[in-house]
N, CA, C and O atoms as a printed pandas DataFrame, in Angstrom:
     atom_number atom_name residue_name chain_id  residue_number  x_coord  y_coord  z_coord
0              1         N          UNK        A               1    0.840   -1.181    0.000
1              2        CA          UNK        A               1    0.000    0.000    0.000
2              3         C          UNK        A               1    0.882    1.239    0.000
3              4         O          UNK        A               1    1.738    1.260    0.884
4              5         N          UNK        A               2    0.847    1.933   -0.555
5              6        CA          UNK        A               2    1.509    3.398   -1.106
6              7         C          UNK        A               2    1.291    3.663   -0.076
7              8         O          UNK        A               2    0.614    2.869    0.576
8              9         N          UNK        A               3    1.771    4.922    0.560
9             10        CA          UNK        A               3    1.853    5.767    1.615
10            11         C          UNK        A               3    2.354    7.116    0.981
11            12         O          UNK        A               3    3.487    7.212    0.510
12            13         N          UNK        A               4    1.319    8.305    0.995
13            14        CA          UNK        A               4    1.673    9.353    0.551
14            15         C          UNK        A               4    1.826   10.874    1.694
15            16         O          UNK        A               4    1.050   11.100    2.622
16            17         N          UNK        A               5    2.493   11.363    1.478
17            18        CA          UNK        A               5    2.691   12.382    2.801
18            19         C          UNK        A               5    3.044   13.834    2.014
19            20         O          UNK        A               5    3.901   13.849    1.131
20            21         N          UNK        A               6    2.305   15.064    2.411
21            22        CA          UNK        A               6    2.406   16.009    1.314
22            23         C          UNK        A               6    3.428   16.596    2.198
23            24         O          UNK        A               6    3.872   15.986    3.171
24            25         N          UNK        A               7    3.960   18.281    1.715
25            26        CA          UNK        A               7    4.071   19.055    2.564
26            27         C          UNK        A               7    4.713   20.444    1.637
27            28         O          UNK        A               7    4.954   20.285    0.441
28            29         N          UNK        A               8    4.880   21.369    2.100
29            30        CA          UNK        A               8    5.228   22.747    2.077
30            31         C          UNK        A               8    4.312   23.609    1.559
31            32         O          UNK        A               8    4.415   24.398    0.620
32            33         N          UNK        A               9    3.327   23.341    2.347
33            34        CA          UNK        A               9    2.261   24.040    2.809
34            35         C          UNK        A               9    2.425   25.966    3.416
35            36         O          UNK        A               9    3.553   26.458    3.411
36            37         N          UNK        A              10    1.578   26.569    3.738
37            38        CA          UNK        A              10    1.818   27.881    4.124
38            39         C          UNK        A              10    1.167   28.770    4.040
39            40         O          UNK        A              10    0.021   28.597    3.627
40            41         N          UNK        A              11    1.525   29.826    4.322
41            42        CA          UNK        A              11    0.570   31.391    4.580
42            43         C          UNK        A              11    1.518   32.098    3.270
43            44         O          UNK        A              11    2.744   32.094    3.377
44            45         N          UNK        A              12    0.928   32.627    2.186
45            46        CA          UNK        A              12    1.707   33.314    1.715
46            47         C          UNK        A              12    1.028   34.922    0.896
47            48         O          UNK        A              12   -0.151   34.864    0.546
48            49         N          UNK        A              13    1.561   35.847    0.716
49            50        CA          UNK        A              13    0.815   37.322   -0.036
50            51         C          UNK        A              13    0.209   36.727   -1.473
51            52         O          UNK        A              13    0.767   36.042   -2.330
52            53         N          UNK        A              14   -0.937   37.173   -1.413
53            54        CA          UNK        A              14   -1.174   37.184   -3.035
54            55         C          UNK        A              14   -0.497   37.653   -4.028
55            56         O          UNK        A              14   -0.195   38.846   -4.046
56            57         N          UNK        A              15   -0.114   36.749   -5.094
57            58        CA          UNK        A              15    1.150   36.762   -5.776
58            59         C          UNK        A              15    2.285   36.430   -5.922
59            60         O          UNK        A              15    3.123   36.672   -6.791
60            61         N          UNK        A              16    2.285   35.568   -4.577
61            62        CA          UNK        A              16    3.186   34.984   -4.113
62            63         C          UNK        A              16    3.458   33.730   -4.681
63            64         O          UNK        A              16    2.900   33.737   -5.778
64            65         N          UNK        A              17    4.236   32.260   -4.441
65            66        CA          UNK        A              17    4.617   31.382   -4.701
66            67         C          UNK        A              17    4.863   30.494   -3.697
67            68         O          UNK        A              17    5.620   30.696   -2.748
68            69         N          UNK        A              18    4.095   29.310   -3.948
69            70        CA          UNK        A              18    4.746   27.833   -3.065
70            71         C          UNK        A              18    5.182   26.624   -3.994
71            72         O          UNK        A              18    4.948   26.650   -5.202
72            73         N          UNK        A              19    5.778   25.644   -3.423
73            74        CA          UNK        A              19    6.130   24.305   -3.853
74            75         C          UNK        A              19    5.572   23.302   -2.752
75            76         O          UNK        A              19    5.824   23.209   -1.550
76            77         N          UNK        A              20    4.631   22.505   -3.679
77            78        CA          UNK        A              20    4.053   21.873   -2.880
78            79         C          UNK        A              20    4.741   20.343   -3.300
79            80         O          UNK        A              20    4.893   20.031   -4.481
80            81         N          UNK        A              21    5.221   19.240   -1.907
81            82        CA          UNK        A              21    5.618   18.051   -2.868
82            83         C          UNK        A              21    4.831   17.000   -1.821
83            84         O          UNK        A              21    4.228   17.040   -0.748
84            85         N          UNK        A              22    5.195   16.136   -2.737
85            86        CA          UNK        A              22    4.366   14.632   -2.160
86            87         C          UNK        A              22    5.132   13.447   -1.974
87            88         O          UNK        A              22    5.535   12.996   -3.046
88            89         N          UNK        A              23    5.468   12.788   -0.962
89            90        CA          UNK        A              23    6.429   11.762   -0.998
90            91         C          UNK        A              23    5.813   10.753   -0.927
91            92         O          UNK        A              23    4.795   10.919   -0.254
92            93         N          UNK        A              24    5.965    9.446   -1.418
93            94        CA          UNK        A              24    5.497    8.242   -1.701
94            95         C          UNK        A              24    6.152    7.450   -0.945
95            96         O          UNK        A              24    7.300    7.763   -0.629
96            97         N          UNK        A              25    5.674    6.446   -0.559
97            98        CA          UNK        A              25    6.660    5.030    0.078
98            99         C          UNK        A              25    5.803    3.846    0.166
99           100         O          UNK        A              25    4.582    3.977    0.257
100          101         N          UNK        A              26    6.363    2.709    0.146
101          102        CA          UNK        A              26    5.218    1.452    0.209
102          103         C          UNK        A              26    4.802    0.976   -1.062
103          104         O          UNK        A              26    3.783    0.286   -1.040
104          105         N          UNK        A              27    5.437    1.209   -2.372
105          106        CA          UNK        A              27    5.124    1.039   -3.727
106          107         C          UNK        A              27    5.697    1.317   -4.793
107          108         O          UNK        A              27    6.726    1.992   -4.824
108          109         N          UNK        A              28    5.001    0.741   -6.041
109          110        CA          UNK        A              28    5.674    1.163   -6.917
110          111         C          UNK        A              28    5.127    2.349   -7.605
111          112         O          UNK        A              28    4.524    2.292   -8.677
112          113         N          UNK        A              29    5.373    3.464   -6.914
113          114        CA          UNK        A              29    5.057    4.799   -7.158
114          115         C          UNK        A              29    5.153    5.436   -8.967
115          116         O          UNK        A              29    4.322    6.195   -9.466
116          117         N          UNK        A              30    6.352    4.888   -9.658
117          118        CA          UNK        A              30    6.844    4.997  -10.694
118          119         C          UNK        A              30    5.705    4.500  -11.622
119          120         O          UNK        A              30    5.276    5.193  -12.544
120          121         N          UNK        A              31    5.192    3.144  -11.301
121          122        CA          UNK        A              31    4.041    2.957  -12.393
122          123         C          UNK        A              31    2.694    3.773  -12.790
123          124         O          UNK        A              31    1.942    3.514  -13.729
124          125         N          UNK        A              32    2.569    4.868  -11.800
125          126        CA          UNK        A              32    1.022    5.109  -11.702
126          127         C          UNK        A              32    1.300    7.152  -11.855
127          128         O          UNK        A              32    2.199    7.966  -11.645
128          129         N          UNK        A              33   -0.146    7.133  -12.352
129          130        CA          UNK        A              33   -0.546    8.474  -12.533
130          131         C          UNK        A              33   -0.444    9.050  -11.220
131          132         O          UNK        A              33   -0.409    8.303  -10.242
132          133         N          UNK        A              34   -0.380   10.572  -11.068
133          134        CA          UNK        A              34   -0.737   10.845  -10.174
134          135         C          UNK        A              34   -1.234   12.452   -9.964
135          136         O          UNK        A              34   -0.756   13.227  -10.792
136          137         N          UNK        A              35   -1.972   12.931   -9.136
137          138        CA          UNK        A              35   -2.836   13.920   -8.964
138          139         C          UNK        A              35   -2.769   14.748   -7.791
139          140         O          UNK        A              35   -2.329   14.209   -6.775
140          141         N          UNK        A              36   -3.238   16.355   -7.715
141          142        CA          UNK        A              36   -3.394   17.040   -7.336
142          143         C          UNK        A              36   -5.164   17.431   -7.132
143          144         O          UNK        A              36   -5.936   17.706   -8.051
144          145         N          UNK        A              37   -5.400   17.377   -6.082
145          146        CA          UNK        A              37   -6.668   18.096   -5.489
146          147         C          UNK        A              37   -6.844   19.190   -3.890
147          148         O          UNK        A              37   -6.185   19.285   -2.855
148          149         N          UNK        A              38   -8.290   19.964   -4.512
149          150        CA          UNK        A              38   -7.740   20.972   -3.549
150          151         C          UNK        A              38   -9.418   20.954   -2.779
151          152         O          UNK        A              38  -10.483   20.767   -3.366
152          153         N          UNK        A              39   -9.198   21.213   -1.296
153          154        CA          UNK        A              39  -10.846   21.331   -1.002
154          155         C          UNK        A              39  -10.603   22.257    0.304
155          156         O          UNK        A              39  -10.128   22.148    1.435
156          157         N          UNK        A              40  -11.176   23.180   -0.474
157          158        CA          UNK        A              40  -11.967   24.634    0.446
158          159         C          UNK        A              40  -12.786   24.176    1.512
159          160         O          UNK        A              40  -13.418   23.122    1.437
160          161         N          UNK        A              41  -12.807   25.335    3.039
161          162        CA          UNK        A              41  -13.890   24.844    3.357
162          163         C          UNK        A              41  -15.079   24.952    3.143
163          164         O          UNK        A              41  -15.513   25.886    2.469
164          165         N          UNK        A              42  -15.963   23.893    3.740
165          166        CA          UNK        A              42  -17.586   23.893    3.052
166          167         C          UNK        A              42  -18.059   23.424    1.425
167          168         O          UNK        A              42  -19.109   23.437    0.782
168          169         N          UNK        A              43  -16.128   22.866    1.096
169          170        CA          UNK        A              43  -16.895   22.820   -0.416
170          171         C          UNK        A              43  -16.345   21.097   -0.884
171          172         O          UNK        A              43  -15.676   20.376   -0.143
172          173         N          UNK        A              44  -16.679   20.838   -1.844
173          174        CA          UNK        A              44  -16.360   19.834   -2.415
174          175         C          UNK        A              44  -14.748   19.375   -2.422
175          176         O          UNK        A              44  -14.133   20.374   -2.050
176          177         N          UNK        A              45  -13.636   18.095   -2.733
177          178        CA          UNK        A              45  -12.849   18.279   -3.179
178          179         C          UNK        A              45  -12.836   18.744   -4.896
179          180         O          UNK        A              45  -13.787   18.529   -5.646
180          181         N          UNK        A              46  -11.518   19.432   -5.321
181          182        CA          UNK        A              46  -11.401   19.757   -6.396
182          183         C          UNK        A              46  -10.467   18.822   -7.535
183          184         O          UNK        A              46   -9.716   17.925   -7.153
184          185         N          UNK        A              47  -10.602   19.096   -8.624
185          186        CA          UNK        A              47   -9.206   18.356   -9.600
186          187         C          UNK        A              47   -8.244   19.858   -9.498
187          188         O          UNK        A              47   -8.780   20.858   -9.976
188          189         N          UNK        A              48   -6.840   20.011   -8.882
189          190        CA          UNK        A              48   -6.066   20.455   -9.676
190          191         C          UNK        A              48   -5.311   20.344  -11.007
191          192         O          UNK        A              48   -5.419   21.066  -11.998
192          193         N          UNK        A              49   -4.586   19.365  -10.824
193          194        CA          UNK        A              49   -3.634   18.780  -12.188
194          195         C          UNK        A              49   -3.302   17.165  -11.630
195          196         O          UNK        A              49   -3.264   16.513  -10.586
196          197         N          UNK        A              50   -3.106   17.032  -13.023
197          198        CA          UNK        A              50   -2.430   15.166  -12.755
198          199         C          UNK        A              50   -1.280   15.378  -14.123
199          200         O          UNK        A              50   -1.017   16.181  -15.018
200          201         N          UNK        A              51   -0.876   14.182  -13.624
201          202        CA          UNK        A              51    0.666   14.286  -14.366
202          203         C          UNK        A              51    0.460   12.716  -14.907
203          204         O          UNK        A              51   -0.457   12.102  -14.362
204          205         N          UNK        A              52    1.237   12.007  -15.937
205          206        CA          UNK        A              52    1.137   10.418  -16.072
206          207         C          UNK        A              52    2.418    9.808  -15.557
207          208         O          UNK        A              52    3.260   10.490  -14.972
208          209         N          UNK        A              53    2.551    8.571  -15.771
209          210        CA          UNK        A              53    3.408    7.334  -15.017
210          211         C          UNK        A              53    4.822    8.531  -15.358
211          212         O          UNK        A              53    5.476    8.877  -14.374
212          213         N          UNK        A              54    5.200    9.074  -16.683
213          214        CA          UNK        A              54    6.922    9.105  -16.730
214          215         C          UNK        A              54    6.790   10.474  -16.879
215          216         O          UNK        A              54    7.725   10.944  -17.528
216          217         N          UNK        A              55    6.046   11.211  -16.549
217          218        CA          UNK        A              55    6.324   12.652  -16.533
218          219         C          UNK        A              55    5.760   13.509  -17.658
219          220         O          UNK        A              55    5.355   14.670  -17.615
220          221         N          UNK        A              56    5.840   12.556  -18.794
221          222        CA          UNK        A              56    5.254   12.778  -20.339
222          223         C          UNK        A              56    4.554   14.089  -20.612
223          224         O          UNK        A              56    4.836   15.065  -21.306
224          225         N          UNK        A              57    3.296   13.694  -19.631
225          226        CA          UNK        A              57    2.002   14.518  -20.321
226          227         C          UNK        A              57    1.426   15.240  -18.833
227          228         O          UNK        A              57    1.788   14.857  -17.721
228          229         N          UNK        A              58    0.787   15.978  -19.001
229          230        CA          UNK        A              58   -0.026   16.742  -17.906
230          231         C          UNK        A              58   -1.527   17.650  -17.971
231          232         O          UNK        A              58   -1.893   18.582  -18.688
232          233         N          UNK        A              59   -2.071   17.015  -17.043
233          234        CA          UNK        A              59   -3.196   18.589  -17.286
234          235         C          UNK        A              59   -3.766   19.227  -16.062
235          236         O          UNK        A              59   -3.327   18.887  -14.963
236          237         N          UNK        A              60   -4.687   20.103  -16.160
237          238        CA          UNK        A              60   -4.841   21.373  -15.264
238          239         C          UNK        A              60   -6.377   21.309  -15.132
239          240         O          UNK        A              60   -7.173   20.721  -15.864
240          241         N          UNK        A              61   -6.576   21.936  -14.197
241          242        CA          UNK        A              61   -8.252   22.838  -13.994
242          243         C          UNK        A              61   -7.668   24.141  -14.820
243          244         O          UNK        A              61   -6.560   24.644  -15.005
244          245         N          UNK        A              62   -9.230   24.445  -15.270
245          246        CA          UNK        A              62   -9.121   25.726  -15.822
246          247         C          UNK        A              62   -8.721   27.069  -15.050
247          248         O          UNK        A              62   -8.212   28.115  -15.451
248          249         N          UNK        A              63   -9.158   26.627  -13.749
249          250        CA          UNK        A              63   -8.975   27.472  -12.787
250          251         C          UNK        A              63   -7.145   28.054  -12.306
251          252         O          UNK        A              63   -6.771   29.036  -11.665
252          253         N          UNK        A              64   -6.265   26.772  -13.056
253          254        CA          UNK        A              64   -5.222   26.866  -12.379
254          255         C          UNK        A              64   -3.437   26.929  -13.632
255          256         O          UNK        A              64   -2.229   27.149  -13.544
256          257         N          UNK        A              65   -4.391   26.596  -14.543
257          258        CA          UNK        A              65   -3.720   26.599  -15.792
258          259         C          UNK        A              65   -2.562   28.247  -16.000
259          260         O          UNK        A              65   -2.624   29.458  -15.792
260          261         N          UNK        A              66   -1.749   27.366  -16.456
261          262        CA          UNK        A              66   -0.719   29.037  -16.675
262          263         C          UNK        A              66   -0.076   29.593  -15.645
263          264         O          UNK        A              66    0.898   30.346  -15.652
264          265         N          UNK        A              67   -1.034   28.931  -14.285
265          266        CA          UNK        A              67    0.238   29.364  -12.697
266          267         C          UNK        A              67    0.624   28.224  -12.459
267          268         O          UNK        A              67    1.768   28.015  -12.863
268          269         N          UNK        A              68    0.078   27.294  -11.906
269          270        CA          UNK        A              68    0.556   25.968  -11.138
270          271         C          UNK        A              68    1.208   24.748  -12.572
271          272         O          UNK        A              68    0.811   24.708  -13.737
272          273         N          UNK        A              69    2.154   24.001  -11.991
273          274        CA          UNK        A              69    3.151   23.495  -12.962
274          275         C          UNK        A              69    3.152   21.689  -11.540
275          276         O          UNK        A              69    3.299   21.469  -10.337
276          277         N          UNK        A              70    2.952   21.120  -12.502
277          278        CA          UNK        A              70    3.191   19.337  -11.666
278          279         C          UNK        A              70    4.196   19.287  -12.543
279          280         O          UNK        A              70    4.486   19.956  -13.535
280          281         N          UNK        A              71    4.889   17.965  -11.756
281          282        CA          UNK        A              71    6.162   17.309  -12.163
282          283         C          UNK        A              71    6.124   16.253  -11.330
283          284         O          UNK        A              71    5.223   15.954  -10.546
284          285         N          UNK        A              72    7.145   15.700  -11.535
285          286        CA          UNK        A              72    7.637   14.173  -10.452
286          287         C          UNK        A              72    9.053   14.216  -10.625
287          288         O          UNK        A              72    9.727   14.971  -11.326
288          289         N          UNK        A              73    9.533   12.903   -9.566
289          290        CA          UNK        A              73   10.933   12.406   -9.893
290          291         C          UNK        A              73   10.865   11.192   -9.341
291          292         O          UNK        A              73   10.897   10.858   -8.156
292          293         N          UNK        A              74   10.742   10.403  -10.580
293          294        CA          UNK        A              74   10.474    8.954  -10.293
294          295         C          UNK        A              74   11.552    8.348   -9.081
295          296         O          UNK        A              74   11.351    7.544   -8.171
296          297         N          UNK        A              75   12.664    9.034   -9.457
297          298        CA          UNK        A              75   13.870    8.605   -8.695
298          299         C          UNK        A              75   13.841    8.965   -7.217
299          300         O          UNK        A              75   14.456    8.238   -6.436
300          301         N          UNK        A              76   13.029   10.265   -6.668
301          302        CA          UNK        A              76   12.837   10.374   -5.480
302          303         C          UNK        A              76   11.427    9.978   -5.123
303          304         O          UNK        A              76   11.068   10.442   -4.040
304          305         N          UNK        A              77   10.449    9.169   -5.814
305          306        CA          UNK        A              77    9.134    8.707   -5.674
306          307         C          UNK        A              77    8.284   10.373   -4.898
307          308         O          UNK        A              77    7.351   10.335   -4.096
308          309         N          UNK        A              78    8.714   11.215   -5.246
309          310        CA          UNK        A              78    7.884   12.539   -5.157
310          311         C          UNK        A              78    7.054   13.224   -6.421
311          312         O          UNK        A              78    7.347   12.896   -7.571
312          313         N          UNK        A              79    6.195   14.017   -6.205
313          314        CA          UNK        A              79    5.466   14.496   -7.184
314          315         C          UNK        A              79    5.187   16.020   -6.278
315          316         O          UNK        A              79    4.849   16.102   -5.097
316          317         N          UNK        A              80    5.471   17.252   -7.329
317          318        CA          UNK        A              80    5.507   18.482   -7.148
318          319         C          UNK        A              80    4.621   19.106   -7.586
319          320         O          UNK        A              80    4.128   18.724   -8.647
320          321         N          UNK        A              81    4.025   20.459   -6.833
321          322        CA          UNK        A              81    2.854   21.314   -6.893
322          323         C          UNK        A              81    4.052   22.719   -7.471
323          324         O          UNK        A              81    5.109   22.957   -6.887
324          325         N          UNK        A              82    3.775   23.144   -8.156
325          326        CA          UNK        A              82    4.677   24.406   -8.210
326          327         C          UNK        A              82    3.223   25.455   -8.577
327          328         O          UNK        A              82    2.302   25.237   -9.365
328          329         N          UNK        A              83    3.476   26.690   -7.623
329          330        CA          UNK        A              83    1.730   27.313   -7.811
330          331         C          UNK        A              83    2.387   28.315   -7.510
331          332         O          UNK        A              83    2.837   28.623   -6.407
332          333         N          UNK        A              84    2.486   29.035   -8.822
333          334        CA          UNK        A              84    2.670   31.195   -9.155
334          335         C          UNK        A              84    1.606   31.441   -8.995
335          336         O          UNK        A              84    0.517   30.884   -9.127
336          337         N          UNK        A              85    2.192   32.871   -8.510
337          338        CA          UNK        A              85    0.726   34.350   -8.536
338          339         C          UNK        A              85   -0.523   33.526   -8.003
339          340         O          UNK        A              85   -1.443   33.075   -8.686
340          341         N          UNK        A              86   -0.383   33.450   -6.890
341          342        CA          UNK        A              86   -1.206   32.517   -5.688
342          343         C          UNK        A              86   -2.522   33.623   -5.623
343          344         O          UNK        A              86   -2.151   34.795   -5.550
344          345         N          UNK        A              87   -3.757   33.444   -5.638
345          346        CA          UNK        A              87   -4.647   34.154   -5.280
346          347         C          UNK        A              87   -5.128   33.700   -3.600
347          348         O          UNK        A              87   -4.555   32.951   -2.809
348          349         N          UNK        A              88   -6.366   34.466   -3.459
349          350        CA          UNK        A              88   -6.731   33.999   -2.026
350          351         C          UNK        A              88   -7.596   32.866   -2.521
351          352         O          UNK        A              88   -7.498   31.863   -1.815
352          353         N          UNK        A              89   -8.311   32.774   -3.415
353          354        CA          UNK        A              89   -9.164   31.730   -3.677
354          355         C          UNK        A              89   -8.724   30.407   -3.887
355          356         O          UNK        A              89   -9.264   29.308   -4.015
356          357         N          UNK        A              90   -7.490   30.888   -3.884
357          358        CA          UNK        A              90   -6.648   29.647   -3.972
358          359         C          UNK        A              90   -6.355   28.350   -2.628
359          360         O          UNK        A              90   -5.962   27.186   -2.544
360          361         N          UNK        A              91   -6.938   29.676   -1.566
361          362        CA          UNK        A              91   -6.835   28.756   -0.037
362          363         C          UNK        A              91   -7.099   27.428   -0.065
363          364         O          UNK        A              91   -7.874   27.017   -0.929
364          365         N          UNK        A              92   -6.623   26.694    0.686
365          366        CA          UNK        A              92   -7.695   24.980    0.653
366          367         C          UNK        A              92   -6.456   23.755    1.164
367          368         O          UNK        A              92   -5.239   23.939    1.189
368          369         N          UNK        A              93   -6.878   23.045    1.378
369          370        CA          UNK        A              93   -6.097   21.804    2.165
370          371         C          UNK        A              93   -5.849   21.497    0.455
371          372         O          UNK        A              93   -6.574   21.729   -0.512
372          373         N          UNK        A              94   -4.841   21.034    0.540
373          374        CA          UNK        A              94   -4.036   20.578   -0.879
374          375         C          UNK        A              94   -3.580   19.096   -0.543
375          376         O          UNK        A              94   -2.998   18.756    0.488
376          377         N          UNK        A              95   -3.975   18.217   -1.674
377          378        CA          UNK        A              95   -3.991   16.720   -1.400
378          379         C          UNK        A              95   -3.424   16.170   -2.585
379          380         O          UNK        A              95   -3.718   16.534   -3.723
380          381         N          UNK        A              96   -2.418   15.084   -2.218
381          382        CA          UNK        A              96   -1.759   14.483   -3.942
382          383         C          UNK        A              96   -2.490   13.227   -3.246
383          384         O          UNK        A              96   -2.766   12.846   -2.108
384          385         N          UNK        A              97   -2.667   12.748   -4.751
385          386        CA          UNK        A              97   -3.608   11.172   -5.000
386          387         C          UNK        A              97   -2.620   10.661   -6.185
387          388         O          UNK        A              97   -1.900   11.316   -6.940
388          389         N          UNK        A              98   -2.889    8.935   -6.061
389          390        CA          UNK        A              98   -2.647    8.154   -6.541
390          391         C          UNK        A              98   -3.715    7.241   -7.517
391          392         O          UNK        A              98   -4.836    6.779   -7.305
392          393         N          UNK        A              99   -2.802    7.217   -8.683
393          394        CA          UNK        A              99   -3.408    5.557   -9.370
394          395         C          UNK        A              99   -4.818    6.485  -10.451
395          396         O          UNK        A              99   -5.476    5.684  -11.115
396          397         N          UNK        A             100   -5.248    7.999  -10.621
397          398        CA          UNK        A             100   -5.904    8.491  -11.332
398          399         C          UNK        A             100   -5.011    9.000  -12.475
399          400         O          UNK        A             100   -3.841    9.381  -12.429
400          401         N          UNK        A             101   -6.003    8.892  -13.687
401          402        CA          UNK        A             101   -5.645    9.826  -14.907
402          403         C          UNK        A             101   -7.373   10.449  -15.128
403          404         O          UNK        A             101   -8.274   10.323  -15.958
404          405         N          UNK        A             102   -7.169   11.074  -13.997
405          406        CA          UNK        A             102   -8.479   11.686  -14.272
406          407         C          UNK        A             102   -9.045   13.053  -13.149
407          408         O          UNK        A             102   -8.394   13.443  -12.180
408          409         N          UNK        A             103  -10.495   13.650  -13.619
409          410        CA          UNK        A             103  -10.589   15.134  -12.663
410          411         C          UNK        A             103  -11.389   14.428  -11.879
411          412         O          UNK        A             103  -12.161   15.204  -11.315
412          413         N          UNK        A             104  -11.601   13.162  -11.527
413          414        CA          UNK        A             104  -12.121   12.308  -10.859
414          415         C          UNK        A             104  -12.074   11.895   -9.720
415          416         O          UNK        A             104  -11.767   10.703   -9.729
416          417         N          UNK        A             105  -12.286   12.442   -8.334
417          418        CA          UNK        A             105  -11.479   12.055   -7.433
418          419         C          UNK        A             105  -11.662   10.379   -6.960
419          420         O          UNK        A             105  -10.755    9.608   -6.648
420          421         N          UNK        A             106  -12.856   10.154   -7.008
421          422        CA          UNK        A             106  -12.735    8.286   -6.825
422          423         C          UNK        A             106  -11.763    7.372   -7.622
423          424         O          UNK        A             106  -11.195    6.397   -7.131
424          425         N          UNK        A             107  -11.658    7.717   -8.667
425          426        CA          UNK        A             107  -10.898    7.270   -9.571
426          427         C          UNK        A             107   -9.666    7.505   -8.881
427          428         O          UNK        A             107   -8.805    7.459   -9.760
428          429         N          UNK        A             108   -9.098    7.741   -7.733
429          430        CA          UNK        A             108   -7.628    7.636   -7.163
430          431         C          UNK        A             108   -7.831    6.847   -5.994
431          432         O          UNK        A             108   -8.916    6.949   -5.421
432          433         N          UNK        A             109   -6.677    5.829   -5.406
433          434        CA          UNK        A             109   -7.169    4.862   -5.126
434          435         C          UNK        A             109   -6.128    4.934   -3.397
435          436         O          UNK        A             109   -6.298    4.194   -2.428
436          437         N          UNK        A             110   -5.070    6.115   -3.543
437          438        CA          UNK        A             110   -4.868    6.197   -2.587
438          439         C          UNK        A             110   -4.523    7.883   -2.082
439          440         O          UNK        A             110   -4.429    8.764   -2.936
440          441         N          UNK        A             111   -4.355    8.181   -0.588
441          442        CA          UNK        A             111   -4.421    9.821   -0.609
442          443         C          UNK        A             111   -3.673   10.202    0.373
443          444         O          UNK        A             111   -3.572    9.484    1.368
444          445         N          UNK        A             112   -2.989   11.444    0.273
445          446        CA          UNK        A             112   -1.894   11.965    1.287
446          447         C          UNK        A             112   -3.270   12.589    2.564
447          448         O          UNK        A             112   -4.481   12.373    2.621
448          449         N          UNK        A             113   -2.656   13.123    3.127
449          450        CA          UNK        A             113   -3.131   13.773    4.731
450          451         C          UNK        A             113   -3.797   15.628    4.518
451          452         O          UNK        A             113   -4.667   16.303    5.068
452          453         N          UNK        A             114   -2.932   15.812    3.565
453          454        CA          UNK        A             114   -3.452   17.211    2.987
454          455         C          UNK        A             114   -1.941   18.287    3.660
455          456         O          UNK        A             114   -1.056   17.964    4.453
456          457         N          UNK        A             115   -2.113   19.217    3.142
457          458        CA          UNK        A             115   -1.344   20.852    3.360
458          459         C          UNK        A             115   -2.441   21.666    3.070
459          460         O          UNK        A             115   -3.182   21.707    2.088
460          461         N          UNK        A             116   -2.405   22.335    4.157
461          462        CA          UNK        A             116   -3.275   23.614    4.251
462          463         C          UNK        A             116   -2.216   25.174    3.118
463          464         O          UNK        A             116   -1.138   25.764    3.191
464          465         N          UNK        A             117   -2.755   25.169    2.727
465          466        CA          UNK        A             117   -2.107   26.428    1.945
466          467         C          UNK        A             117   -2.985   27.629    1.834
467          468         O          UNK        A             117   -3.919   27.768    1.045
468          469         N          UNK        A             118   -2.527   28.547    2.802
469          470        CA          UNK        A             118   -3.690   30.305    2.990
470          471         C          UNK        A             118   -2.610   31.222    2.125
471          472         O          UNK        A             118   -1.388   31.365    2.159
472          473         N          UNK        A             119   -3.957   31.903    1.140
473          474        CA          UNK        A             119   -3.036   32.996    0.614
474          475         C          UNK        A             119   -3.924   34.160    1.016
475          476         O          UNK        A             119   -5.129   34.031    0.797
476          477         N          UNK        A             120   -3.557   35.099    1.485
477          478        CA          UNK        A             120   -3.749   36.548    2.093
478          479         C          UNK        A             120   -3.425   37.458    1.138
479          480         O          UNK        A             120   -2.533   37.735    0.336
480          481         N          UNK        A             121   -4.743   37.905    1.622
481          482        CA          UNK        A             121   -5.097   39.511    0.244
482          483         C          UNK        A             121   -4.373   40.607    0.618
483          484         O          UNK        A             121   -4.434   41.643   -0.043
């Protein structure tokens, strides 16, 4: 069973910048898609971006396209949030998932603990 653990989480100014990463352990992390979701409070979880097995290909919410950038490194079984020009709406517990190629959140089959990430107006 994968074991995923996020972190670099934070308070940051609007406009600002974080790196968000995800560490894996317990698997073969390298074979599988993997994903970004974000959930506000009171609201649903969201799709941020997912990335595929070798780094290849990627996609976005519309919402997030053109700031936030995924990546991985198979070699350190991590997967990266990189999120420019941070709005406040952007606030929300930030969660990497496993085993989706999709804006689907069931469709991921395993899930980190979350990072709270506040951006201030």
């Amino acid at each position: 069973q994968v074991q995923l653990v996020e972190s670099g989480g934070g308070l940051v100014q609007a406009g600002g910048s974080l790196r968000l990463s995800c560490a894996a352990s317990g698997g073969a992390f390298s074979s599988y898609p993997m994903g970004w979701f974000l959930q506000a409070p009171g609201k649903e979880r969201e799709f941020v971006a997912a990335i595929n097995w070798r780094g290849t290909d990627t996609y976005y919410a519309g919402s997030v396209k053109g700031r936030f950038t995924i990546s991985r490194d198979n070699a350190k079984n991590t997967v990266y949030l990189q999120m420019n020009s941070l709005k406040p709406e952007d606030t929300a517990v930030y969660y990497c998932a496993k085993g989706g190629w999709s804006i689907v959140s069931n469709e991921y089959d395993s899930w980190g603990q979350g990072t709270q990430v506040t951006v201030s107006s």
